[in-house]
C-alpha positions in Angstrom: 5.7 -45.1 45.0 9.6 -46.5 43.8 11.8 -49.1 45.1 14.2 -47.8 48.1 17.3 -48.4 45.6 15.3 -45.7 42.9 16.9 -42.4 43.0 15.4 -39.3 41.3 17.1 -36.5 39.2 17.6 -32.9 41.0 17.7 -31.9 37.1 14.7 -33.1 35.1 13.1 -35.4 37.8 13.4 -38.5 36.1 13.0 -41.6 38.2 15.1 -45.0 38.0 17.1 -43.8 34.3 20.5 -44.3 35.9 23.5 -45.2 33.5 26.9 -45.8 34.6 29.6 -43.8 31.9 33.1 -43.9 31.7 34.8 -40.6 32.1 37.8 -39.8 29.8 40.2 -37.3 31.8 43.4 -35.6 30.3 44.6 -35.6 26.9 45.0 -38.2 24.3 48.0 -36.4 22.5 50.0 -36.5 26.1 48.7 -40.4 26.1 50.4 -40.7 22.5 53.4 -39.0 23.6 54.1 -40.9 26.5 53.4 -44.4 24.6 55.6 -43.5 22.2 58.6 -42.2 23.9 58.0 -43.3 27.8 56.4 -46.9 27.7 55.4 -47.4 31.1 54.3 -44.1 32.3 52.3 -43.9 29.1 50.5 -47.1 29.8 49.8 -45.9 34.0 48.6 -43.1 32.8 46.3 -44.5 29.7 45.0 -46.6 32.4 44.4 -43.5 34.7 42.4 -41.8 32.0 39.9 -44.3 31.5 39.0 -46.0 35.0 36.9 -43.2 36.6 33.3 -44.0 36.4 30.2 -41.8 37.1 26.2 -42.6 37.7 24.5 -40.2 35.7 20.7 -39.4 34.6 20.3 -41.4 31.6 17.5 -38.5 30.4 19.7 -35.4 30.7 23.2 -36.5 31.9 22.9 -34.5 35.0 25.1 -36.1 37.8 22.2 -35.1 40.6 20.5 -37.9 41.5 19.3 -38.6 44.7 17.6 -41.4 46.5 13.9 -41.0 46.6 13.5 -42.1 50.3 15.7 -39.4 51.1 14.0 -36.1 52.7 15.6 -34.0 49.6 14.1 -37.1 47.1 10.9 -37.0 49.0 10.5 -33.2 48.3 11.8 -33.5 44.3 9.6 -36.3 43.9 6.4 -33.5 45.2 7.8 -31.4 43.0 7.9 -33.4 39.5 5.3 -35.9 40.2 2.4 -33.6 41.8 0.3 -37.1 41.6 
C-alpha cells in the first residue's frame, strides 16, 4: 500500500503530494506604515506575517490531508483507489 508517514487528500485523494507553503497574513500597506513611521513594531509584526507555515496537497492546495493508516485514511484511500 504507502509508507505509515504517507497521508492522503480528503479533496482529490492524492497520495504522498505534500508541500509545505508559507502563509502571508495581514496587510502589506499596514507592514509599510509601521516600517516607515514605527520601526520596531513594524519589524515584529513583518516577522509575524510571514512565519506561519501550512502542509498542504501539492495537487489541489486543499489543507485535508490525512494519514493513510488512519481509519478515515483507510476509508478515503477505498474510495479513490478502488484497486
Amino acid at each position: 500500500m504507502c509508507n505509515e508517514e504517507d497521508r492522503i487528500c480528503a479533496n482529490c485523494g492524492s497520495i504522498g503530494i505534500e508541500e509545505n507553503i508559507t502563509i502571508v497574513r495581514g496587510s502589506g500597506w499596514i507592514t509599510l506604515i509601521l516600517i516607515c513611521f514605527y520601526c520596531m513594531p513594524g519589524i515584529i509584526y513583518w516577522i509575524w506575517r510571514y512565519n506561519k507555515k501550512e502542509t498542504r496537497c501539492g495537487a489541489c492546495k486543499s489543507k485535508l490531508l490525512i494519514f493513510i493508516n488512519s481509519p478515515r485514511g483507510k476509508e478515503l484511500y477505498k474510495k479513490y483507489h478502488k484497486n
